[in-house]
C-alpha positions as CSV (number, residue, x, y, z in Angstrom):
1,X,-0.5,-18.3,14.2
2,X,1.4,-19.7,11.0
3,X,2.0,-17.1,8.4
4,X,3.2,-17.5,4.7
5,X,2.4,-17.9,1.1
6,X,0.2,-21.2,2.1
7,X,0.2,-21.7,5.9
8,X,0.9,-25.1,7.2
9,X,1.5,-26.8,10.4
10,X,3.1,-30.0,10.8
11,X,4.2,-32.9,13.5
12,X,6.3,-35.7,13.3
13,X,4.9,-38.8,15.4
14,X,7.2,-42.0,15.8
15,X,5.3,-45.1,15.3
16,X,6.5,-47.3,18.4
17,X,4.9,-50.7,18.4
18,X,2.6,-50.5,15.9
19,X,2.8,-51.1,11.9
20,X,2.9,-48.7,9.5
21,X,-0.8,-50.6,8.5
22,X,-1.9,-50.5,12.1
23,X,-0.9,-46.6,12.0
24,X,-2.6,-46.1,8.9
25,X,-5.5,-47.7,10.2
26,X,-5.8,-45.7,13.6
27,X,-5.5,-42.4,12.0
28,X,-8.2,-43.0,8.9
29,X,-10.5,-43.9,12.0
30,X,-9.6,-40.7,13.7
31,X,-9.9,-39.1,10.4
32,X,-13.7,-40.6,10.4
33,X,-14.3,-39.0,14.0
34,X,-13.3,-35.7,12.9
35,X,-15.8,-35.4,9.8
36,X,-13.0,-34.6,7.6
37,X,-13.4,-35.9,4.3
38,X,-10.5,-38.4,2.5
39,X,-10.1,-38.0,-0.6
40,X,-6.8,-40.1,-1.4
41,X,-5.5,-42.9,-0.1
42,X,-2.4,-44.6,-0.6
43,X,-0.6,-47.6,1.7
44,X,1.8,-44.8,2.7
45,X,-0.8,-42.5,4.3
46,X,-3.6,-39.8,3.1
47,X,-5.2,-37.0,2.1
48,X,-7.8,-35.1,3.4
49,X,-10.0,-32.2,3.7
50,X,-11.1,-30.5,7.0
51,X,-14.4,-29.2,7.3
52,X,-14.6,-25.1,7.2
53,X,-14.4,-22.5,10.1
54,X,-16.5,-19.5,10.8
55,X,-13.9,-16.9,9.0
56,X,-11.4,-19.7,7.0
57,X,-11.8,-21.6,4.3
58,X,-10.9,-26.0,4.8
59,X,-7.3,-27.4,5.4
60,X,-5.7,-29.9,3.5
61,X,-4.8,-32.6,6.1
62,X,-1.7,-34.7,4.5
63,X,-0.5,-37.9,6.5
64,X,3.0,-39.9,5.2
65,X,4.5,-42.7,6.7
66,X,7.9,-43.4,5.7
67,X,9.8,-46.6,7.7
68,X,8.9,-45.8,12.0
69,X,7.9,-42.1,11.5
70,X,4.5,-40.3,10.6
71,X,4.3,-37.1,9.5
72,X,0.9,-34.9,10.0
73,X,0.2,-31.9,8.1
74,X,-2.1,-29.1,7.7
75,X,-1.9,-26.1,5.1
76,X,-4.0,-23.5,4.6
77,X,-6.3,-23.7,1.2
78,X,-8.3,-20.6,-0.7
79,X,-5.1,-18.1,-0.8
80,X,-4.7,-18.2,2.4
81,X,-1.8,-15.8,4.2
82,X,-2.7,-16.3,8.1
83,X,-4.9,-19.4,9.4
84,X,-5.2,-18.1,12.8
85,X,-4.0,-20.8,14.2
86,X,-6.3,-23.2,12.8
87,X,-3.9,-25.3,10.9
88,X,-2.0,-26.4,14.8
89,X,-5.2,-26.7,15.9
90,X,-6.2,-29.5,12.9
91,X,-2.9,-31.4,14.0
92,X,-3.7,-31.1,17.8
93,X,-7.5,-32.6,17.0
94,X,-6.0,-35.4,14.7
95,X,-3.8,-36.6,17.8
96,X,-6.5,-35.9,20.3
97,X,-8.5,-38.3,17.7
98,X,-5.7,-41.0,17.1
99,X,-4.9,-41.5,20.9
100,X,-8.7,-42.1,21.9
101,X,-8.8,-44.4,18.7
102,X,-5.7,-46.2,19.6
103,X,-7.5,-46.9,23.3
104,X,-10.5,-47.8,22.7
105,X,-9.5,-50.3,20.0
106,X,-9.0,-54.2,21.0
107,X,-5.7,-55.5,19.0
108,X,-8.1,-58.0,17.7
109,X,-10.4,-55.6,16.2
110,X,-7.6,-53.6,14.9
111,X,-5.8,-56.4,12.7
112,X,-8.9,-57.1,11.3
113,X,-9.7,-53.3,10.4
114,X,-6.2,-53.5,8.8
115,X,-6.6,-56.1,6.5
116,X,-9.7,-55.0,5.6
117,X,-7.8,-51.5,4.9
118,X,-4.8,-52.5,3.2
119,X,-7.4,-54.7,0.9
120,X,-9.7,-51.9,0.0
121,X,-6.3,-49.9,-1.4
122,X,-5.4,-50.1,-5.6
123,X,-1.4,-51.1,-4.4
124,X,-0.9,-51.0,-8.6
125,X,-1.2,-47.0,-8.7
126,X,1.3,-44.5,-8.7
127,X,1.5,-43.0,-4.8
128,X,0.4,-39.8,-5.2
129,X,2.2,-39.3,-1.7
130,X,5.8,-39.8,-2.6
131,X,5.4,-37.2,-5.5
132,X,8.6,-34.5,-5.6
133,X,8.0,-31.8,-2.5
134,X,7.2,-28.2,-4.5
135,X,10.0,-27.0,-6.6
136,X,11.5,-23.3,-6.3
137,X,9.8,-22.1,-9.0
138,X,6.3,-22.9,-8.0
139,X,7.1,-21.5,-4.4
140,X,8.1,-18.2,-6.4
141,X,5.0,-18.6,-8.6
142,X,3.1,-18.9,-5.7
143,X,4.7,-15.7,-4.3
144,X,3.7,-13.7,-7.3
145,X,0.0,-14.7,-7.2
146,X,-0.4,-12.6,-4.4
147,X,-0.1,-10.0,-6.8
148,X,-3.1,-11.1,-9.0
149,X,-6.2,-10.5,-7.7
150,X,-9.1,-13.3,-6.9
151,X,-12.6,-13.7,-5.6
152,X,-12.0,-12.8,-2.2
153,X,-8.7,-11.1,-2.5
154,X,-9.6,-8.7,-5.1
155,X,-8.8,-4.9,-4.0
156,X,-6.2,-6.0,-2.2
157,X,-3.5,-6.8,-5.0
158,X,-5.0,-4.2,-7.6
159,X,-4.0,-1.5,-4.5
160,X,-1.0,-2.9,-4.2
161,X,-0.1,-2.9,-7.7
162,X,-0.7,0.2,-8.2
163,X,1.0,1.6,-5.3
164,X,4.2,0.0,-6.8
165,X,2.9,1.2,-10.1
166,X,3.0,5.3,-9.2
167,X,6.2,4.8,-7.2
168,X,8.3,3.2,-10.4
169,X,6.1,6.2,-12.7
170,X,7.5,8.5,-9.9
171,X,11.3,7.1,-10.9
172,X,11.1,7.1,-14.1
173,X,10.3,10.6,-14.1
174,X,13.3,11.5,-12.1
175,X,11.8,11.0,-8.3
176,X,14.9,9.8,-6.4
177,X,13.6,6.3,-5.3
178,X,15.1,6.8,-1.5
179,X,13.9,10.1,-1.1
180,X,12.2,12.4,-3.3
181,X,12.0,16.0,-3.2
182,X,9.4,17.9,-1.9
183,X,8.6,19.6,-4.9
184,X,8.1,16.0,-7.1
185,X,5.9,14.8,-4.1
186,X,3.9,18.2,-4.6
187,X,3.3,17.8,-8.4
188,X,2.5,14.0,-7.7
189,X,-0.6,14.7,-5.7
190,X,0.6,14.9,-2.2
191,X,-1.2,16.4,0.6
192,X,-0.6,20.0,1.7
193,X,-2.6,22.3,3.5
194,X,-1.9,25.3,1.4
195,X,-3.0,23.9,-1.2
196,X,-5.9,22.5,0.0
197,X,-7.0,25.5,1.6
198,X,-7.1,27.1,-2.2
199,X,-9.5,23.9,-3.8
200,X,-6.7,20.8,-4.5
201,X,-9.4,18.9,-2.5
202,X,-8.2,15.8,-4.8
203,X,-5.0,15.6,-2.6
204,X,-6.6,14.2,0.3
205,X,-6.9,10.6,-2.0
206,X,-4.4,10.7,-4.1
207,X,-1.3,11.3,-1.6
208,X,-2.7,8.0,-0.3
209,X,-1.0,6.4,-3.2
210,X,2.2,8.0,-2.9
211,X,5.2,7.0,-1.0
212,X,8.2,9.0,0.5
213,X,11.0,6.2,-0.7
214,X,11.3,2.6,-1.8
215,X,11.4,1.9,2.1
216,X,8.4,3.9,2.9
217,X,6.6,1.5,0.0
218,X,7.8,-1.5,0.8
219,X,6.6,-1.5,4.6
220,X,3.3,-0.5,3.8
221,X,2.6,-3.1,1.4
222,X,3.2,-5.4,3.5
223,X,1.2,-4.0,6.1
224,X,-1.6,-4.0,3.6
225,X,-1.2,-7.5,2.1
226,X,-1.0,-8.7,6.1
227,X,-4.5,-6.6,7.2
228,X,-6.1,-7.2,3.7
229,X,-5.7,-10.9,3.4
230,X,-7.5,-10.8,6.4
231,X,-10.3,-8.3,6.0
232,X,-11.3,-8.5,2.5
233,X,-12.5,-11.9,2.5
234,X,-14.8,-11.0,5.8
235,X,-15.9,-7.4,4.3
236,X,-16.3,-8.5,0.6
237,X,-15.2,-6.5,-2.1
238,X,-17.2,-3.1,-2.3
239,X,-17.0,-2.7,1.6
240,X,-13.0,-3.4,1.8
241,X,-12.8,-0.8,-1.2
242,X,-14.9,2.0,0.4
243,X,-12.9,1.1,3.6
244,X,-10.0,1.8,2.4
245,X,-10.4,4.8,0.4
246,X,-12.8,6.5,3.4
247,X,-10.2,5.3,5.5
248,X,-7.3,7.3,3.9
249,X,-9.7,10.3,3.2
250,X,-10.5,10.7,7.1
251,X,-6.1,10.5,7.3
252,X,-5.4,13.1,5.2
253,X,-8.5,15.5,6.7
254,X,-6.6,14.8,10.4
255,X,-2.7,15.9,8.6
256,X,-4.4,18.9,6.8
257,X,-6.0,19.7,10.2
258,X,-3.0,19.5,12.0
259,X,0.3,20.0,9.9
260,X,0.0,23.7,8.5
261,X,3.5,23.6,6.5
262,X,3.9,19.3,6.5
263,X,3.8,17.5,2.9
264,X,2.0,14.2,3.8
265,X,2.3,11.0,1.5
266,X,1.9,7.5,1.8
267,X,-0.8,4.8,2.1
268,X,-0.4,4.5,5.6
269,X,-3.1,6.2,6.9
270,X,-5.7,4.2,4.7
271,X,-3.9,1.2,6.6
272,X,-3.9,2.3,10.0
273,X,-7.6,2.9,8.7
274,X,-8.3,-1.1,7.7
275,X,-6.8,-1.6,11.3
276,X,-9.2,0.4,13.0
277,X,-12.3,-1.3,10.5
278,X,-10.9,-5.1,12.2
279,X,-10.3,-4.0,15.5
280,X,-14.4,-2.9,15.6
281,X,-14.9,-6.2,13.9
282,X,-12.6,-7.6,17.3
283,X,-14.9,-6.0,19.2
284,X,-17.8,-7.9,18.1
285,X,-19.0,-11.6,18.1
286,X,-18.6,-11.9,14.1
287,X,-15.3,-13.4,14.9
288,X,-14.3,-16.8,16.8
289,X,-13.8,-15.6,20.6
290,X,-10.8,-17.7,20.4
291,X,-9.3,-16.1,17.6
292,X,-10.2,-12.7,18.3
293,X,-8.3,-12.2,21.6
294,X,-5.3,-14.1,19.8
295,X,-5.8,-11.1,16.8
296,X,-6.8,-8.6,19.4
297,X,-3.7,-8.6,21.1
298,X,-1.5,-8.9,17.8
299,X,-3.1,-6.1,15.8
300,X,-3.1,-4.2,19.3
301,X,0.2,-3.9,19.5
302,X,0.8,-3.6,15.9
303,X,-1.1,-0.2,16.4
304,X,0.4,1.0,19.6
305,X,4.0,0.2,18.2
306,X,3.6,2.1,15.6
307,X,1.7,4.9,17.0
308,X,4.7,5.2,19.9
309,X,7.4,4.9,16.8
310,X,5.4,7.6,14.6
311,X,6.3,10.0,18.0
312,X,9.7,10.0,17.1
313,X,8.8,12.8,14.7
314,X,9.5,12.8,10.5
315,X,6.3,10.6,10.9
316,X,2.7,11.8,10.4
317,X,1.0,10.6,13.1
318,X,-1.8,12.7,12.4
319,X,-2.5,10.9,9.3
320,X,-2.0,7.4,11.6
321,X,-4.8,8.5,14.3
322,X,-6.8,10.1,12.1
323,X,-7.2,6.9,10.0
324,X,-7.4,4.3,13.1
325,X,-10.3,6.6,14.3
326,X,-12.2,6.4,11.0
327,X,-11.1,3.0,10.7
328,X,-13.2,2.2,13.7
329,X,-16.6,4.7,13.0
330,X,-16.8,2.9,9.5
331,X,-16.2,-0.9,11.1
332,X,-19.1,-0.6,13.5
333,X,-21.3,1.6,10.8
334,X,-20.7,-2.0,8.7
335,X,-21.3,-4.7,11.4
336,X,-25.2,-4.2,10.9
337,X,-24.7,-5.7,7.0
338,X,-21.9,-8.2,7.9
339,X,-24.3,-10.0,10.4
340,X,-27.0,-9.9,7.4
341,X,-25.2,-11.0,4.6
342,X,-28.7,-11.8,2.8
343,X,-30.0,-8.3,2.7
344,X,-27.1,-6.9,0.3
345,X,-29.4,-3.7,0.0
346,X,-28.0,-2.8,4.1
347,X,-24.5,-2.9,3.0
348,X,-25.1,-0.6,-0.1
349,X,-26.9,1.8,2.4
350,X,-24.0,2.0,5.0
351,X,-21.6,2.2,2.2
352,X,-23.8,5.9,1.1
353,X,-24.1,6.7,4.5
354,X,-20.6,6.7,5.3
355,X,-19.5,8.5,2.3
356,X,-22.4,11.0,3.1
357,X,-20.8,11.6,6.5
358,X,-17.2,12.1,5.1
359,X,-18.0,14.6,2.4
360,X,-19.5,16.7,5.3
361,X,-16.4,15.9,7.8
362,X,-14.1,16.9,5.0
363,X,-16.6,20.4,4.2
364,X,-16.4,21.0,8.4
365,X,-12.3,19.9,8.6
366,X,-11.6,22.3,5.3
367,X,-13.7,25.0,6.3
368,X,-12.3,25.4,10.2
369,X,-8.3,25.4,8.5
370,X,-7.3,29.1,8.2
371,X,-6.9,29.5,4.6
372,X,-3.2,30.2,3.6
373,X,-2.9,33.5,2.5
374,X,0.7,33.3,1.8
375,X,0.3,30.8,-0.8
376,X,-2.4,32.4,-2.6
377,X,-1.2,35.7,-3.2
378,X,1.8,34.3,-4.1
379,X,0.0,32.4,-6.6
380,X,-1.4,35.4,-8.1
381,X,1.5,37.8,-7.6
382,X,3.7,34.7,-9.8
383,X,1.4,34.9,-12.4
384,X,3.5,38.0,-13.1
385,X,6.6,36.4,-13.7
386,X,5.4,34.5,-16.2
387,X,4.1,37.9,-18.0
388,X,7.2,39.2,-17.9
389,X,9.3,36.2,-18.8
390,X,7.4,36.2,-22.0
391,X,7.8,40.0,-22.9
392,X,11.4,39.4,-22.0
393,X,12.1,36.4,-24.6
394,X,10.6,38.7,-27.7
395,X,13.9,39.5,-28.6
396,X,14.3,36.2,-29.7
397,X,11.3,36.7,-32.2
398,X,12.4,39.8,-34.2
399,X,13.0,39.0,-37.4
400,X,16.6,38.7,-39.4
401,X,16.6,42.4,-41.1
402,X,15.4,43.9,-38.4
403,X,17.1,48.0,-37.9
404,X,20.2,48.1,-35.6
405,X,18.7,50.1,-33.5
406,X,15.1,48.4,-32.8
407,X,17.3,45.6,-31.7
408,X,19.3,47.1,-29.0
409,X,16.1,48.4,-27.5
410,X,14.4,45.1,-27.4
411,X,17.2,44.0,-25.9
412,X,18.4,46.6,-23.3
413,X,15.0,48.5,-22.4
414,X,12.2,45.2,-23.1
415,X,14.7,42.7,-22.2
416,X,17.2,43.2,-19.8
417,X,14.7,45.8,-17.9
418,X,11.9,42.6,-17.9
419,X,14.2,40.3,-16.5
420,X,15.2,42.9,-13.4
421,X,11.9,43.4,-12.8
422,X,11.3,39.4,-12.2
423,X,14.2,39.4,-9.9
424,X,12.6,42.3,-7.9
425,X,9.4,40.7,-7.8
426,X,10.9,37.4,-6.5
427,X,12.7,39.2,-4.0
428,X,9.1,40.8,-2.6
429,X,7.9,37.4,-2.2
430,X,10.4,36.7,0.0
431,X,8.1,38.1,2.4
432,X,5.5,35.8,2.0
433,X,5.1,32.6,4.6
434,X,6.2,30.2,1.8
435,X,7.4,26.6,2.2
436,X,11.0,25.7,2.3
437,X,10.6,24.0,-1.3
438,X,9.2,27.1,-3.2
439,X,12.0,29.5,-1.5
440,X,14.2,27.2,-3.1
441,X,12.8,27.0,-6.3
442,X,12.4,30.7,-6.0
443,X,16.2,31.3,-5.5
444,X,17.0,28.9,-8.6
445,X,14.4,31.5,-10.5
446,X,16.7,34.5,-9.3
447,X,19.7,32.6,-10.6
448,X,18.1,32.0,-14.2
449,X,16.7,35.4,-14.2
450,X,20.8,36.9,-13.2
451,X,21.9,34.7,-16.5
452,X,19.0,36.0,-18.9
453,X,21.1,38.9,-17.7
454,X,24.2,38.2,-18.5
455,X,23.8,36.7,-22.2
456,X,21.6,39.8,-22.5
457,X,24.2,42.0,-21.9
458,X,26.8,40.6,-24.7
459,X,23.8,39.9,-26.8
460,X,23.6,44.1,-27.2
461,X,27.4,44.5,-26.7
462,X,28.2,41.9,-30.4
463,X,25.1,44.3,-31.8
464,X,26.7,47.3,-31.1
465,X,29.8,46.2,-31.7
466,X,29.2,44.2,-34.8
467,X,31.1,42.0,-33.5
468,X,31.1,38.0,-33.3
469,X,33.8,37.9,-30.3
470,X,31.5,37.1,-27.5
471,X,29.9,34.3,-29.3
472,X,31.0,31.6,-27.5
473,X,30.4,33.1,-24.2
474,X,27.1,33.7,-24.9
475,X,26.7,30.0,-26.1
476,X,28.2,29.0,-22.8
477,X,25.3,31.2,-20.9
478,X,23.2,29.4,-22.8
479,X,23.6,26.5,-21.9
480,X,23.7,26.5,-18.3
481,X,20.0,28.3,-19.3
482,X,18.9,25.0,-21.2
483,X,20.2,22.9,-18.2
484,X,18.5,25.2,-15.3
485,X,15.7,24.7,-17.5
486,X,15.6,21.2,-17.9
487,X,15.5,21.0,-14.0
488,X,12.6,22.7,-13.8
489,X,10.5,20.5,-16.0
């Protein structure tokens, strides 16, 4: 199975006894036999079109001579990525053609088919054939319009752009691009079961656009240019779409099932999700039976390699099963409207079924998780931080003439006594069951707290003292504040 930008298969054939005419001639009747279509011809060969297969679009079929050697060639048309083999198969048929051609023509009949050839070509015109072979730049240009969507590889590319999109959003807003923390993933949209437990039902579709690294993106997107250049052009447009975001819905419901303290991101699941769509779609007769055992047996241990990998642990394989087992439900629930491709109306009705039957899986999944206590009374319980924090920080709002007096209270019995009582509220919630990443934000929180303290503390002693000697280390307090602050944004 040739695999690239365009794919292509190709033979070199020597020429032995015959002419480069006689050659010429053989392989335009061949050509003939096949029902391929030429569409240029030149005295050093030809081009032609293929007819079109069940699942791929035609072949271009290019033949050059050049002194005792023929070259044959197939390559993939319509933005092709995989043929399935087709293309070695064009080549295989062409020769299978030429032989029986070459025996069952008298040499008689043949130099008269060659004259009558070689007079039939305009020997004037520019060959078309010996043009330059495809420069760099169009090969790169070629490798970027996998990025722009078309007719039948629409979703595709838009879901890979914007994959890549979030990730470099993620950078520039201080994600580090080999791996971020847990707490950017969090505020990005990842999936967690506490927080689904409490109604961040979006989570289980947007952490499918997230990704845990460059790494992490880059193989997934090329696990979803490899299955989608495959799938969308047999689902269509609207099917592909729904697959993939039912797909990665039915991923994160199995990791929120399953993880109870895991942080799950990445489009991997909505893969392993197309997967399981093609290998129902294997399972059936819509595909060549030729092709499909070659594709069964590829995408088979694509899946099994990566399910045995994801063991390994730091991998949610949850996420990976649960998607391959939605993956397949939603291929077979589409079959019916693939093998009636005139009655649109089917498809539209699977489509609503399917996301009928999700929204119900996701209200059964949600509802049998134990809700996370933990989280929520911490969520209610840090409310009062934030209460305190802001009675604390009046000082900083009494005006210039205010009496000695009403400034060393704001200070020592609002202030200072405020800021204690946030430390000894975040030390109760040490209690909680919290995840590592808000104990550690926690513990920063006690540090910033300790230096509201300290600059506290000189802020009443150059009051009371009248004094301006403590100035600058109250300006050095306050800075380590502004950065500490600056890493919480």
């Amino acid at each position: 199975m040739a695999i690239g930008i365009t794919p292509k298969y190709q033979e070199e054939i020597p020429l032995h006894a015959l002419t480069a005419q006689e050659f010429l001639t053989i392989a335009t009747e061949a050509v003939a036999r096949l029902n391929w279509s030429i569409h240029y011809q030149s005295a050093s060969g030809f081009i032609a079109k293929s007819s079109t297969s069940a699942i791929n679009s035609s072949s271009e079929i290019k033949l050059i001579i050049e002194e005792q050697t023929a070259t044959i060639s197939s390559e993939s048309t319509g933005g092709e990525m995989i043929d399935f083999n087709k293309n070695k198969k064009n080549v295989q048929a062409f020769l299978a053609a030429f032989d029986t051609v070459q025996a069952e023509i008298s040499p008689d009949e043949l130099s008269v088919k060659s004259q009558e050839l070689h007079n039939s070509l305009d020997l004037s015109a520019a060959d078309l054939l010996k043009v330059p072979a495809e420069s760099a730049t169009q090969k790169v240009k070629n490798f970027f319009s996998l990025f722009i969507p078309k007719r039948d590889f629409f979703f595709t590319p838009i879901l890979v752009n914007l994959n890549i999109l979030i990730f470099i959003l993620m950078a520039i807003g201080g994600a580090d691009i080999f791996s971020p923390s847990s707490e950017i993933l969090i505020n990005w949209g990842a999936n967690f079961r506490p927080l689904i437990s409490i109604g961040q039902y979006w989570r289980l579709i947007t952490n499918c656009f997230l990704h845990i690294g460059i790494l992490h993106l880059l193989f997934n997107m090329y696990a979803l240019l490899y299955v989608g250049v495959l799938l969308e052009p047999m689902l269509g447009k609207s099917k592909f779409i729904a697959a993939y975001l039912l797909t990665g819905i039915g991923a994160s419901l199995a990791s929120t099932w399953w993880h109870e303290q895991t942080i799950s991101a990445g489009a991997s699941g909505a893969i392993f999700g197309l997967y399981g769509v093609f290998l129902a779609l294997l399972t059936t007769d819509l595909i060549e039976k030729e092709t499909r055992k070659e594709l069964l047996t590829s995408i088979g241990i694509f899946v099994v390699y990566n399910l045995a990998y994801g063991m390994k642990g730091g991998i949610d394989n949850a996420a990976h099963i649960g998607g391959l087992v939605s993956g397949l439900v939603i291929g077979y629930a589409l079959t019916p409207s693939l093998r009636n491709p005139e009655k649109p109306s089917l498809g539209i009705v699977s489509i609503a079924a399917l996301c009928i039957l999700m929204l119900f899986s996701s209200f059964g999944v949600i509802k049998s998780i134990p809700n996370t206590e933990s989280l929520t009374t911490y969520d209610k319980r840090f409310e009062r931080f934030r209460t305190l924090e802001t009675m604390a920080l009046d000082v900083y709002t009494l005006k210039a003439d205010a009496k000695k007096e009403d400034v060393l209270y704001e200070i020592r019995d609002r202030g200072i006594y405020y800021w204690n009582e946030n430390i000894s509220l975040l030390d109760s919630l040490e209690q909680l069951n919290l995840p590592p990443f808000v104990r550690e934000r926690d513990k920063t929180l006690k540090e910033y707290c300790n230096l509201r303290i300290k600059a506290y503390e000189l802020m009443y002693k150059a009051v009371d003292e009248n004094s301006h000697k403590y100035d600058a280390d109250i300006a050095k307090i306050n800075k380590q504040i502004e950065s500490m602050l600056k890493s919480f944004e």
